[in-house]
C-alpha positions, 0 to 999 in steps of 0.5 A, spaced: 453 545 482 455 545 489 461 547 492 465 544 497 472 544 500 475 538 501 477 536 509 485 537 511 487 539 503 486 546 500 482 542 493 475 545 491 471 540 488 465 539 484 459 535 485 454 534 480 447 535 480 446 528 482 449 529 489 444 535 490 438 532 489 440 526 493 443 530 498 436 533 499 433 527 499 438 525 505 436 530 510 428 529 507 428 523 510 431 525 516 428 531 518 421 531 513 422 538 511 426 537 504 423 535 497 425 533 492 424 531 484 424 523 484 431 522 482 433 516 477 439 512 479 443 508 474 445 504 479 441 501 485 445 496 491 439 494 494 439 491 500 445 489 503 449 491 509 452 497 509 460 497 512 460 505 510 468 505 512 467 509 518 468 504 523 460 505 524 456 499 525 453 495 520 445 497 517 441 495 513 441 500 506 440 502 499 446 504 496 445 508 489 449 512 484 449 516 478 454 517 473 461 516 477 457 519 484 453 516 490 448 519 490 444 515 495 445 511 501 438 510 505 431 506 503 431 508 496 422 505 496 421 511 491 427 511 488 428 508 481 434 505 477 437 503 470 440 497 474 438 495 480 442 489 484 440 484 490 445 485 495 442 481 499 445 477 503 452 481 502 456 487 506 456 493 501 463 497 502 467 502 500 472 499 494 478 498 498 484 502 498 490 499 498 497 503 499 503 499 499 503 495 492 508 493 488 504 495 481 507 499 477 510 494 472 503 491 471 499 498 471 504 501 466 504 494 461 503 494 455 499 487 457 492 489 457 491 483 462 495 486 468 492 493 467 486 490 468 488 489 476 484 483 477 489 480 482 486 487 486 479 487 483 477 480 486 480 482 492 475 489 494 482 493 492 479 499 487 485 504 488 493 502 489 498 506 491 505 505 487 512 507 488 513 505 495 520 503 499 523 509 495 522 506 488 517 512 485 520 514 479 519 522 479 516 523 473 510 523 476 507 526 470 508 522 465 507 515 470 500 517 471 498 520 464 501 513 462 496 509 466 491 514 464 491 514 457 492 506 458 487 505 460 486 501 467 482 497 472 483 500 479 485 508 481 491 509 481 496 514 485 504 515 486 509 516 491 516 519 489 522 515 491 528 517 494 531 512 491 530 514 485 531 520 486 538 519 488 539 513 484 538 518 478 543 523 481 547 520 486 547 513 483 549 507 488 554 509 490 555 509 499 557 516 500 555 523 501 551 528 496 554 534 494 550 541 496 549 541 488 547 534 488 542 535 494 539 541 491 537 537 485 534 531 489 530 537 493 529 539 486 526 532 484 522 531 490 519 539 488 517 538 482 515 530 482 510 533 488 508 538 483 505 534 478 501 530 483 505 525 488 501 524 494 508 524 498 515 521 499 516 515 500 523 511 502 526 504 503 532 506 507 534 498 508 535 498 501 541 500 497 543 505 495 538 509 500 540 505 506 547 509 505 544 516 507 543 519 513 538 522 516 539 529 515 538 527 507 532 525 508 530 530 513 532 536 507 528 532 501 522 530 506 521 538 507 520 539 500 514 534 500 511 537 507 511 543 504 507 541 498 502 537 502 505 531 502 506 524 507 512 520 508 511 513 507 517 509 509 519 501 510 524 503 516 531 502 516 531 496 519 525 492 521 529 487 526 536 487 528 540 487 521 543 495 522 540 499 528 535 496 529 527 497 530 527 501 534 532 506 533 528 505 526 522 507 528 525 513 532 528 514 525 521 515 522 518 520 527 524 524 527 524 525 519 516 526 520 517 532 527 522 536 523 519 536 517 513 537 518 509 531 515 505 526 516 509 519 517 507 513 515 510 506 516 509 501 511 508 494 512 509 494 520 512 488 524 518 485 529 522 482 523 526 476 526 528 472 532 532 478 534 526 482 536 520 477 536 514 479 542 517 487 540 511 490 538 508 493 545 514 497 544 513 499 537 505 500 539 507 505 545 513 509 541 508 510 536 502 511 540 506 516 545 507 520 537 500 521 537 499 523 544 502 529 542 498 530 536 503 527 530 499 524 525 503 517 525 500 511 521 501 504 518 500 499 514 500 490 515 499 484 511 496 478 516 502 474 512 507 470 516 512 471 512 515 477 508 518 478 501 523 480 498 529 478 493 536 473 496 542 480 496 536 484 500 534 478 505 541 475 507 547 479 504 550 485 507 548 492 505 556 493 505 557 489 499 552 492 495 556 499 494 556 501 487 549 496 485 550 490 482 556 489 478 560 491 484 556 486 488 558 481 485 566 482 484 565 482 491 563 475 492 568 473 486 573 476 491 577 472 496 580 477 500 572 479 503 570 471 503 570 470 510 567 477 512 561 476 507 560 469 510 559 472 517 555 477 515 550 473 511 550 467 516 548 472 522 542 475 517 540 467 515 540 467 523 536 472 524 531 470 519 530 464 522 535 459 518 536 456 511 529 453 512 525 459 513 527 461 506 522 459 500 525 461 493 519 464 489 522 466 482 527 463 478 529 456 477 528 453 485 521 456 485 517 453 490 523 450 495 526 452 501 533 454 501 536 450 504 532 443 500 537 447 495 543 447 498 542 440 500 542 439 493 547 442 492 552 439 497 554 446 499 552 451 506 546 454 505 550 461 505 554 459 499 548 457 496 545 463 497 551 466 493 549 462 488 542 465 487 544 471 486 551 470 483 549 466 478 540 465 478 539 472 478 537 473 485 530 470 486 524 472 490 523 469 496 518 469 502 520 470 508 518 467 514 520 471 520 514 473 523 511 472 530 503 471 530 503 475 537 506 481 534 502 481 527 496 480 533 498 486 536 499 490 531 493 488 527 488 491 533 491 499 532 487 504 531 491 507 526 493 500 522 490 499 516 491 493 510 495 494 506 498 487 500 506 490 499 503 486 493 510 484 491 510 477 484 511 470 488 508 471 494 500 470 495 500 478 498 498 480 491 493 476 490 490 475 497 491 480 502 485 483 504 480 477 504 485 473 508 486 479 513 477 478 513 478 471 514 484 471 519 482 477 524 475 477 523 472 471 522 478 466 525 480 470 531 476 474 532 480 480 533 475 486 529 469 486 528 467 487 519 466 494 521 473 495 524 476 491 517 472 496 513 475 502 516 482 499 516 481 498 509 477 504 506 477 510 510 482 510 515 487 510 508 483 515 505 484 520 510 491 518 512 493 519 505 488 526 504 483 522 498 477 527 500 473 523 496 474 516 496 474 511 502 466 512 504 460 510 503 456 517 502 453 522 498 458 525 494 464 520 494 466 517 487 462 510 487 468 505 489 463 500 492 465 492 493 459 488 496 462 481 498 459 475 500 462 474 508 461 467 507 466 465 501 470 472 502 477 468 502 484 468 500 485 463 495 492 464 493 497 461 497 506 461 496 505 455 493 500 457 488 500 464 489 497 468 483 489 465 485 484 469 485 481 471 491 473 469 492 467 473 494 467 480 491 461 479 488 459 487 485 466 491 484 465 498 482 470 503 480 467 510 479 460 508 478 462 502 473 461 495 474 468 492 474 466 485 478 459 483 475 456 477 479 463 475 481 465 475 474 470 481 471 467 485 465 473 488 463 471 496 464 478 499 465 475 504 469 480 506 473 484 513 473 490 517 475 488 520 482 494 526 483 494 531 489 492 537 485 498 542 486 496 549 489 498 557 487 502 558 493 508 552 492 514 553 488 514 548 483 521 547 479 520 547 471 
């Protein structure tokens, strides 16, 4: 065995016999000096174009794996295999890793179907990140042996969650910690850290995380940081709802500065009219972030539109205080009538009018908000009212997004793909193919190599996956290879749970998944957890 210590992490891995051999071979053929026994693979990809998640131009290559490993990447001429696959015509990846979804119902179901991913296999996805926007539960343990022992079709790795963690110890209500009630969040990001979250994640635009200050999160971030983690955060406001984009953004450097951590910013963009053509703005804050060496990232969907539900949309984050119950007291309350009209009025303003709502759940699915109050013959406020009042608060999308600015973004360096994969909107089901159609093949905006990077390697090492995210001796052998010509998205807000076409091969830990464009049921995902180390101070 081989051993060898992962990048940026303190992990010690092991690579097995495979690896050396095909290690050997490797420098073999780039010096002539190193031999070694023919290897047998059990799987060869032969003849495609290799995308190997570096940013490096695409070439022709043999792709060949043994066990959950590659073990090759070259001419494998001499080399023999269990099965080989004419690649052929297609470009050869890394699976993609995808670090903002929302699918943790689907992966901790007791539905086989959903736990089989096929939403992600179809679109190249072989590894998804759960418990964004502050939603990760801190039982990390028992979440990730759940999926584990399950049985699932993509790899799977967890955030702990601010709001579930003040949820669990605050509750919903708009007020301050006790320091004993802070110590027993600090406590729960620990230990939740401890059982192999991968970092802190916060979506401070919603309540009851929306009601902290910055100096919470800053106290709990740490806990993280120390323990190896990254911040993950859907900003306190992405346009003009509450302090703006900016000071948000301003916000997230801060926590990351004085908690000595990575940042990461999920699903970036200049949400509504108020802050369309903003981002140059974002681009050069974050970009001066960087120039003093802090780690900052970010992930985007090419989607127009956003998703969420009606309250979190257009209704004042005040009224949420106490959650649901107490919202909708609020709205039977006529004292706070004329104040939470003016409010969710200027939010349907800044979201783009009652037209620029598509209901995606409940029984208006599929019609605009204000094709709903027409019917209704009220205000499109009242009839936001009565959606979440009455109709359990629909999923929409959004549309309040500038092309421009979704351009502007895409071409960073440091933005990656990623769905927000949330039920109703076509991002679950589409995100990667259209960000292939739309920025590579329509506008022109990255070369295949850029796509891949963004979608492969740059995620794992933002997030410290030391060995996935390439296409190298060594890696777990997560492989798409996609045909370029008929990789698309084929979901759309109409109909958004289509599969995507065009992974032909998907390979999850060196298992078929995606055969010849077909499924094969394999539930070859695993837990991924960062491994805890014998210098942290884990609660029990």
């Amino acid at each position: 065995m081989v051993r060898r210590r992962s990048r940026g992490t303190h992990e010690v891995r092991l690579l097995g016999i495979g690896a050396v051999v095909s290690l050997a071979l490797v420098a073999g053929g780039a010096r002539g000096q190193v031999e070694a026994a023919p290897l047998r693979l059990d799987l060869l990809l032969r003849g495609g174009l290799v995308l190997d998640g570096t940013g490096a131009p695409p070439r022709r290559a043999d792709v060949g794996i043994a066990g959950d490993r590659i073990v090759f990447v070259g001419d494998a001429k001499d080399l023999t295999a269990g099965r080989v696959v004419d690649a052929t015509g297609l470009y050869v990846a890394p699976g993609f890793i995808d670090p903002h979804t929302h699918a943790t119902a689907d992966l901790q179901s007791d539905d086989a179907a959903l736990r089989a991913g096929l939403n992600h296999l179809a679109q190249g996805v072989t590894t998804v990140f759960i418990g964004n926007d502050g939603d990760g539960s801190p039982d990390i343990r028992d979440r990730l042996d759940r999926a584990q022992q399950q049985g699932v079709g993509v790899n799977v790795a967890s955030f702990v969650g601010f709001g579930a963690v003040r949820r669990q110890v605050v509750g919903e209500a708009a007020r301050e910690p006790t320091a004993d009630e802070l110590q027993r969040m600090k406590d729960a990001v620990a230990k939740a850290m401890c059982e192999g979250a991968i970092g802190f994640s916060t979506g401070l635009y919603y309540a009851p995380q929306s009601f902290s200050k910055t100096e919470e999160v800053i106290a709990l971030a740490r806990e993280a940081a120390v323990r190896g983690g990254v911040y993950d955060s859907h900003l306190r406001d992405e346009g003009s709802d509450n302090i703006g984009l900016k000071a948000a953004v301003e916000e997230a450097l801060r926590i990351g500065r004085e908690a000595d951590m990575p940042v990461h910013i999920a699903h970036i963009k200049a949400l509504g009219v108020d802050v369309h053509g903003k981002a140059p703005e974002i681009i050069a804050l974050v970009e001066a972030e960087r120039a003093k060496g802090r780690e900052v990232t970010a992930d985007q969907y090419p989607w127009a539109a956003s998703g969420t539900r009606v309250s979190n949309a257009l209704l004042p984050r005040w009224a949420m205080d106490g959650g649901k119950a107490a919202l909708r007291a609020r709205l039977a309350d006529p004292a706070l009538r004329d104040r939470l009209v003016a409010d969710t009025a200027d939010n349907l303003r800044r979201r783009g009018g009652p037209m620029s709502i598509l209901l995606t759940s409940g029984p208006h699915a599929g019609k605009r908000l204000g094709d709903v109050a027409k019917a209704w013959g009220v205000d499109p406020v009242e009839a936001a009212f009565r959606v979440v009042r009455d109709e359990g608060d629909a999923a929409v999308a959004s549309f309040n997004m500038a092309e421009a600015d979704i351009a502007a973004f895409a071409v960073r360096p440091w933005v990656m793909t990623g769905s927000d994969g949330s039920e109703g909107h076509p991002r679950k089901f589409g995100t990667f193919p259209l960000a292939w159609t739309k920025f590579v093949i329509a506008e022109k905006l990255m070369t295949p190599e850029q796509f891949v990077r963004r979608g492969a390697g740059l995620t794992a090492d933002a997030f410290r996956l030391t060995d996935r995210g390439y296409l190298k001796p060594g890696q777990y052998a997560d492989v798409v290879a996609f045909d370029p010509k008929v990789f698309a998205a084929q979901a759309t807000y109409e109909q958004p749970k289509r599969l995507s076409t065009g992974a032909r091969w998907v390979l999850v830990n060196g298992q078929v998944a995606i055969a010849d464009g077909q499924p094969t049921d394999a539930f070859a995902g695993r837990a991924l957890r960062r491994p805890a180390q014998p210098d942290w101070k884990c609660p029990k």
